[in-house]
MIRORO-804794 format. One record per residue (C-alpha): residue in one letter; x, y, z. Coordinates in pm, whole numbers, plus 50000, padded with zeros to 5 digits. Layout:
! residues N
AXYZ...
! end
This chain:
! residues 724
X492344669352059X492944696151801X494994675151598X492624645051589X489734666651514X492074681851182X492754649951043X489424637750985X487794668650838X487424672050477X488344693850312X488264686649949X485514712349911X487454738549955X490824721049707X490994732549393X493144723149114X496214743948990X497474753548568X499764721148678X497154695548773X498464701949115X495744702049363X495864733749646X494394754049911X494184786350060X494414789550403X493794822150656X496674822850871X495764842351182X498634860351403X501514867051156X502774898851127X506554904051026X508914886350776X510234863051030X506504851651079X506494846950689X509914828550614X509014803950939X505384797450829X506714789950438X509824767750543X508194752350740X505104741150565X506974736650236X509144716550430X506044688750446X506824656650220X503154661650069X503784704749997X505534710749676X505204748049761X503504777249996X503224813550004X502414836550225X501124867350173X500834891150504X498554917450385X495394896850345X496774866350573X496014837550268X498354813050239X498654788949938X499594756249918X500324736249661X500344697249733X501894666749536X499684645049281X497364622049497X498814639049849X496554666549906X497194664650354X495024699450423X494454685650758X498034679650805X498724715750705X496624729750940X497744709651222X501384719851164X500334756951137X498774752651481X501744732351655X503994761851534X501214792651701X499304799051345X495514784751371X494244785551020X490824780250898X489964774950519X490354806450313X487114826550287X487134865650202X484444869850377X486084860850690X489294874150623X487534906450589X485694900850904X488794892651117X491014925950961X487754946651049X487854928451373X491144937951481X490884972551348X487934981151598X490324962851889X493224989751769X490585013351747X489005005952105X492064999552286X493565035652136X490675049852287X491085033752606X494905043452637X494045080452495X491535084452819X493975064053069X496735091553005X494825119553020X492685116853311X495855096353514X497415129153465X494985145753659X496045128453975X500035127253849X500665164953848X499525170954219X502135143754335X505225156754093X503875192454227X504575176754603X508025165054572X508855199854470X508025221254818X504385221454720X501655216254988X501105178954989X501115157855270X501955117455332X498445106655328X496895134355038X499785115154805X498445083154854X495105088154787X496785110154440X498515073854362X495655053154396X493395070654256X496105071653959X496275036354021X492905028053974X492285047553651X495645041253494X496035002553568X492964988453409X493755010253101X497335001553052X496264962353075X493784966552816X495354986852592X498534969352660X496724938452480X497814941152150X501524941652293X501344915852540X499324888252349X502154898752034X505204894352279X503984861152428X503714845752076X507284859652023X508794846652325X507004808052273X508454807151941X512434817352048X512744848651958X512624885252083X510454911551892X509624954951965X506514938652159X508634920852443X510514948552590X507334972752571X505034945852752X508034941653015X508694973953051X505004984553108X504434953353349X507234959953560X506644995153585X502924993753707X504214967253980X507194987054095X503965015754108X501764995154368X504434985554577X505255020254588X501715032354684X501474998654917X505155010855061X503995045955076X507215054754889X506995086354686X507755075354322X504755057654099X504855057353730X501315046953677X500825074553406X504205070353217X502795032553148X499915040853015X501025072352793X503505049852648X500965025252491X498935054552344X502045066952145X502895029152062X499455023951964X499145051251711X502065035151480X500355000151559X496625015051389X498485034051089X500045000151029X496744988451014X494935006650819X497995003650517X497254966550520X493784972950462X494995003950171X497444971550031X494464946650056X491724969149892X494404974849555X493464942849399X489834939449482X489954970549299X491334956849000X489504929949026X486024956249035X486974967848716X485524935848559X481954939448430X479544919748712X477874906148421X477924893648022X475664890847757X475814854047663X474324841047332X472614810347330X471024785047092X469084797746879X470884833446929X468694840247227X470504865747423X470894861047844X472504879948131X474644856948281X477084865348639X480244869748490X481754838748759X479254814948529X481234826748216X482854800848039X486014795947767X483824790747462X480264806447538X479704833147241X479294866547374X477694902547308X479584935147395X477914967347331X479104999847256X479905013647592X480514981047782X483604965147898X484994935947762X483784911348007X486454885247975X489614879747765X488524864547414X488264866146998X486154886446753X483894863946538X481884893046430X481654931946463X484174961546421X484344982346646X487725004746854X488324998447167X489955016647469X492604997647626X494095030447842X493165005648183X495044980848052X498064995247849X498115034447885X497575040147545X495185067547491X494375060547112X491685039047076X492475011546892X490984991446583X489094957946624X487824932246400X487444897646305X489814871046457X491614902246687X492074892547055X490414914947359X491464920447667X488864921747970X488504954048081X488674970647762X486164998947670X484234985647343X483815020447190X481755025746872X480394988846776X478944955746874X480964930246889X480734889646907X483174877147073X484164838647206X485364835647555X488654822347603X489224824747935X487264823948262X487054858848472X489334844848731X491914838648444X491714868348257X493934894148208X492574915548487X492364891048724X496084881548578X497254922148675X495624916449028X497844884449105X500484903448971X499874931649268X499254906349545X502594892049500X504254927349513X502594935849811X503474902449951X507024908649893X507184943150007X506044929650319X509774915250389X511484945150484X513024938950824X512954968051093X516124983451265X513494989151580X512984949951599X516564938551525X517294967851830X515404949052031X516274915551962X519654929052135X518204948452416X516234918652567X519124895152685X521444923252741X519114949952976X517244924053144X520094903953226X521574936853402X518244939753614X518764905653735X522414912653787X521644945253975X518934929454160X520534892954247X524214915154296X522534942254543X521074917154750X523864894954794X526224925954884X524254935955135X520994958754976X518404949555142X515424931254871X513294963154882X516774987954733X518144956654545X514604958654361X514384997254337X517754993654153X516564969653946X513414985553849X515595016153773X517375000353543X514394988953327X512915018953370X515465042753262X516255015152979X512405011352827X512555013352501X510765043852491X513075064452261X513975035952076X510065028652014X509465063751952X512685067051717X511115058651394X507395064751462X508335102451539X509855107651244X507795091451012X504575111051123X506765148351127X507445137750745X504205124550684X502975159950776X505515176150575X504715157850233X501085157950314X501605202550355X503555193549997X500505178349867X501675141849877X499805115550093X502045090050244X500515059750305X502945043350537X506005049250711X508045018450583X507585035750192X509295067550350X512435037150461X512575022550112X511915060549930X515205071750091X517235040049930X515815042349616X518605050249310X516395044848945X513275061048887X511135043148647X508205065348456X504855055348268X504615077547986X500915090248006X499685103048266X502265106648461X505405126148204X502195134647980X498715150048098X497025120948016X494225135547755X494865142247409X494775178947333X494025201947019X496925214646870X496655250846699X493255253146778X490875278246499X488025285446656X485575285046381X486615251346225X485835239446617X482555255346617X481795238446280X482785200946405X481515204046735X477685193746681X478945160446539X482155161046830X479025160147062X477415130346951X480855104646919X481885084547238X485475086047095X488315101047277X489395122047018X485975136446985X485185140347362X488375166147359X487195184047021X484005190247218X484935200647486X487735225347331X484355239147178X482265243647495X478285241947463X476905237447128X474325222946973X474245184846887X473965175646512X470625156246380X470275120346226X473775113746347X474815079946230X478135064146353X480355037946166X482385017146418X485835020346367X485415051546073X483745079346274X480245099546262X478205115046014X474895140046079X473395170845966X474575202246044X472285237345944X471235211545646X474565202045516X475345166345585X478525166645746X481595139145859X484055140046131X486585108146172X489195091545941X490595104745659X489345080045414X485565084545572X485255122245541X486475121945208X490365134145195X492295106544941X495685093045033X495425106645367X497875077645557X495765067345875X496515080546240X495125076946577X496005110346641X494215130546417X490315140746309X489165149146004X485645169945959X484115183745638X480865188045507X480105171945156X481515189844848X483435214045052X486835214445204X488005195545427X489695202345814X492145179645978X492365186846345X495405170846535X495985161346891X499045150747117X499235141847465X501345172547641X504405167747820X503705183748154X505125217348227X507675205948470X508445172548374X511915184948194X513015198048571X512055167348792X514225150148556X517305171248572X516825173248932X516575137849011X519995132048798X521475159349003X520595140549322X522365107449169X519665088248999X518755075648708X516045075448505X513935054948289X510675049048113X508635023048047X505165023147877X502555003547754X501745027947468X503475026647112X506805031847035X506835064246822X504775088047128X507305071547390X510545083447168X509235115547130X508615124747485X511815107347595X513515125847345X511925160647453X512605148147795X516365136347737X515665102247858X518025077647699X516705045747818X512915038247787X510915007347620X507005007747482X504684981747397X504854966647746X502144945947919X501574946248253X503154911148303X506514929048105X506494961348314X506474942048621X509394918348515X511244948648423X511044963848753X511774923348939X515064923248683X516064959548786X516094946849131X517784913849067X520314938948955X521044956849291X518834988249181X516764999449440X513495010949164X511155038849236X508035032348998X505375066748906X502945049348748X499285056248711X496865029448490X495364994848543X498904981348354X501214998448610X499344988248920X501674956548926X504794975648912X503934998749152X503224968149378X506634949549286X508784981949259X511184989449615X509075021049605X505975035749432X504435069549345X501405079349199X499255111849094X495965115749230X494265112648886X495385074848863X493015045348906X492135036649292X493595008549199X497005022049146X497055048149370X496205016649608X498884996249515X501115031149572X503115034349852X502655076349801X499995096549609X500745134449489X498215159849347X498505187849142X499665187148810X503235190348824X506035159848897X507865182849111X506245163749423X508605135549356X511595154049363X510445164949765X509075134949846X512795117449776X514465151549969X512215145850252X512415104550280X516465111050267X516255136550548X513815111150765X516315081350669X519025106650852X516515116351133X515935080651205X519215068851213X520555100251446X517445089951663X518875049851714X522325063651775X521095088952063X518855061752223X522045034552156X524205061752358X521535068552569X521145033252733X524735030752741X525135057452961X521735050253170X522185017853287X525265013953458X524385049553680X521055024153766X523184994653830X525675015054074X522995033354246X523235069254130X519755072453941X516455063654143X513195050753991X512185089453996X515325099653830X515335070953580X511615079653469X512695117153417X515425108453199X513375080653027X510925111952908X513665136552859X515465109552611X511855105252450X511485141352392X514995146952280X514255121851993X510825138851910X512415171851865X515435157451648X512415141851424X511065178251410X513685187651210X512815164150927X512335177850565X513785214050674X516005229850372X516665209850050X518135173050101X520635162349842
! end
């Protein structure tokens, strides 16, 4: 029915057509999760005679497909992603946004549910364990403890156990085993082995261990969450940074407010000082300097005239400019930069789990020995009922408790640490790929620099002089005169020249503060980093600025080479700032000039090298790298948008917080590993005492906690001492 309903929609409102003249679609793929649910969902559809490609990207669940000339089967594509478990609708953020939210409050409900199952279950728990240790509890007190248990426990487990089972049953229809199946199995069988138990009037139930277990499970399963949402959010935040709206003029040179989607390659526009450039295009008339730090870190404001090409998102500064559109907003260069960090997060998305190839393993091999133990008791003469109890014991002392518990543990103990360390950690996975990481690649300002062009050898009286004009220029330069100056008052008739600088009176002395050749100082060579003020007929003051190397950038980098790494920068800024800081720095390779298209390639050809690249970046033109690099850091002064597309963000002003965020990732890589190798040695040792006999179901769920704990204090130990 599904199928026949598919092929006769249409869908051609909703096609588009690609740079190729290929038409395409994007889908929302509901249900996929991990890389295998990627690879099978692109092979497969790409696979179609009438696909010439599709991606997949996890975090915001679009998929696009590209379709031959004259071929364009959406209704085909759709009914293959259902046949293989993947309904798909059309593509609308909207509802993409609606689902995500959707699931989060299910996490968030079903959390809830499991946090208030274990705790009040355990209410009715202790009296029983208190029992089978001499206490006062009698035959028929117990059983009204376990049902009670039962009745509070049960219902909780099964709906909190939702998110498991419903993941698990999609694994197991499409052939393979995931973390999901041997949780949902392990939770099942232990709340039946519980009521036939407290049916039996045997003394062992588990009915809080089951539901304890999905609370811990479901904590990892929310923070997972909410990164998605942190991965999603980084390039509708680059994509924010686009005016809403441009001044279009019209014939006649009326002037009208148009949305900034209705912007078209060739309509003439207006850009005001103090506006963004609304879409990427040429000056036809104007001067004026803009600020293009979003876009390429460089803090100088740069010169703009006739016939020079803007970027959108650039800060138009000091004059109005006309300027024609050559590009739409969805093809500009912000929009460009946000592709750009969509892909990276896509491909991020494809690192593969130890925990889920562990239990790819476990499944055949465990279960298989419960049948064995079972089907072998009874046919050497257990009766069903002690054939069962073995067979329950074997699951139950083999639950992949430890194992699920082996990363989680550890990630949160070194969350905690970094986040005491003033870093944020956004996800545990960054904390996997931190620890394998072996280049560090740095943006030059803002990150090895402060960000904000200083005063060098300030005098305070030539500031107090310049600082009533300072106060009355938008420029950078200015701005960080001023405010070297504090409060003052604010020169009169103050008339700026876009692109020169600003001239006013001052006591009754007309006075100038900008370029050389403006204030009056002949054969002065031009520089973006330096001020000139004077009044007229008097001498004049040159004030210069440089962006300071932070205090203890000079250290990070030593100590990073002592722990084995190299180190590199790569800026958008010009070349003669980025050899003098990588100079000061001792930094032998480093390249400027970059886009964010280039910094982003550098970091894909670092990788197609074997290097495993840790990006610090913290503009608009690093938030791609960040996104593309194995791992990402950035300071809490960067743009939302980067710190989004950052797997960690530090704060303070020092770099050290890289330096402990790699100790600590290397120590949780070793915690993690030590954890699989206990639980490995643990099940190997479990199982065949459950097989034979020696362990009961009582037994088997005391060691089951015991191996959980010992793997939650190992993780405790996680960033202690100085990790080389």
């Amino acid at each position: 029915m599904t199928s026949h309903v598919l092929e006769h929609q249409d869908f051609s409102a909703f096609m588009r057509d690609g740079e190729d003249g290929r038409p395409s679609i994007d889908l929302l793929v509901k249900g996929a999760r991990c890389a295998a649910c990627l690879s099978k969902i692109e092979r497969e559809i790409t696979a179609m005679p009438s696909v010439s490609s599709a991606r997949l990207n996890l975090t915001t669940g679009k998929l696009s497909v590209a379709f031959e000339r004259g071929r364009d089967d959406a209704g085909a594509v759709l009914e293959r992603l259902d046949g293989l478990g993947y309904p798909a609708t059309p593509f609308d953020p909207a509802k993409a946004l609606a689902a995500h939210d959707a699931e989060g409050r299910r996490l968030s409900m079903a959390l809830g549910v499991a946090a208030f199952g274990a705790g009040n279950a355990m209410m009715f728990s202790v009296p029983i364990w208190a029992g089978l240790f001499g206490q006062e509890l009698g035959p028929a007190t117990r059983t009204l403890m376990q049902w009670m248990s039962a009745a509070i426990a049960a219902p909780c487990a099964i709906y909190a156990g939702m998110p498991f089972f419903t993941s698990a049953w999609r694994s197991l229809r499409k052939g393979r085993a995931n973390m999901d199946v041997p949780i949902s199995i392990g939770v099942i069988l232990t709340l039946l082995i519980s009521f036939v138990e407290t049916v039996l009037g045997g003394a062992d139930t588990y009915f809080d261990a089951a539901v304890s277990l999905l609370f811990l499970l479901l904590i990892g399963r929310w923070l997972d969450h909410r990164l998605r949402a942190n991965a999603r959010s980084a390039a509708s935040d680059l994509l924010a940074m686009q005016a809403p709206a441009a001044v279009v003029v019209g014939e006649g040179g009326v002037e009208h407010r148009t949305p900034l989607d209705d912007v078209r390659a060739g309509d003439l526009l207006l850009v005001r000082p103090g506006e963004r450039i609304p879409v990427d295009g040429v000056i036809e008339g104007g001067v004026s300097e803009l600020d293009n730090a979003l876009l390429t870190g460089e803090t100088a404001p740069v010169r703009a005239g006739l016939n020079d090409i803007c970027r959108a998102g650039a800060l138009n500064l000091t004059g109005t400019l006309r300027l024609r559109a050559t590009a739409r907003s969805e093809d500009s260069a912000v929009a460009a930069i946000a592709r750009l960090v969509e892909a990276g997060a896509q491909s991020r998305s494809l690192y593969v789990r130890l925990a889920d190839k562990a239990a790819a393993l476990y499944v055949p091999v465990v279960h298989s020995a419960a049948a064995i133990t079972f089907l072998g008791g009874w046919a050497l003469g257990l009766g069903p009922r002690e054939a069962l109890l073995r067979a329950v014991a074997v699951l139950i002392i083999t639950c992949p408790c430890a194992l699920g518990l082996a990363v989680p543990a550890v990630q949160i103990t070194a969350s905690a640490r970094l986040f005491r360390r003033g870093v944020l950690v956004k996800s545990g996975a960054a904390l996997e790929r931190l620890a394998e990481v072996d280049h560090v690649v740095f943006d030059k300002t803002g990150v090895l620099t402060e960000g904000r062009p200083r005063l060098l050898d300030p005098i305070p009286a030539a500031i107090a002089m310049a600082a009533p004009l300072a106060r009355a220029s938008a420029h950078p330069l200015a701005r960080a005169l001023s405010a070297q100056a504090g409060v003052s008052s604010l020169a009169e008739d103050v008339t700026e020249t876009p692109g020169q600088g600003v001239e006013g009176w001052i006591a009754g002395r007309r006075a100038r503060l900008g370029r050389a050749g403006f204030v009056g100082v002949p054969g002065a060579a031009p520089s973006e980093t330096e001020l000139w003020f004077g009044f007229d007929d008097d001498t004049k003051i040159r004030f210069a600025f440089a962006d300071a190397i932070r205090p203890d950038a000079a250290e990070t980098i030593a100590a990073l080479r002592q722990r084995g790494l190299t180190v590199e920068i790569l800026s958008g800024d010009l070349a003669a700032p980025v050899a003098k800081v990588a100079a000061a720095l001792g930094i032998e390779t480093w390249r400027a000039g970059l886009t964010p298209a280039e910094k982003s390639e550098a970091i894909a050809a670092r990788g197609r090298d074997g290097r495993r690249v840790l990006m610090v970046g913290d503009g608009l033109n690093d938030a791609p790298a960040l996104a593309n690099a194995h791992a990402a850091m950035a300071p809490g002064s960067a743009l939302d948008a980067s710190q989004n597309a950052a797997d960690l963000v530090f704060s303070g002003e020092g770099l050290g917080a890289v330096v402990a965020a790699l100790d600590v990732a290397r120590s949780a890589r070793r915690r993690a590993l030590e954890n699989f190798a206990f639980a490995a040695l643990y099940n190997l040792i479990a199982a065949p005492a459950a097989m034979f006999g020696f362990i009961n179901p009582f037994v088997a769920a005391l060691a089951m906690s015991g191996s959980s704990l010992a793997v939650t204090l190992n993780a405790l130990r996680t960033g202690r001492g100085k990790t080389s």
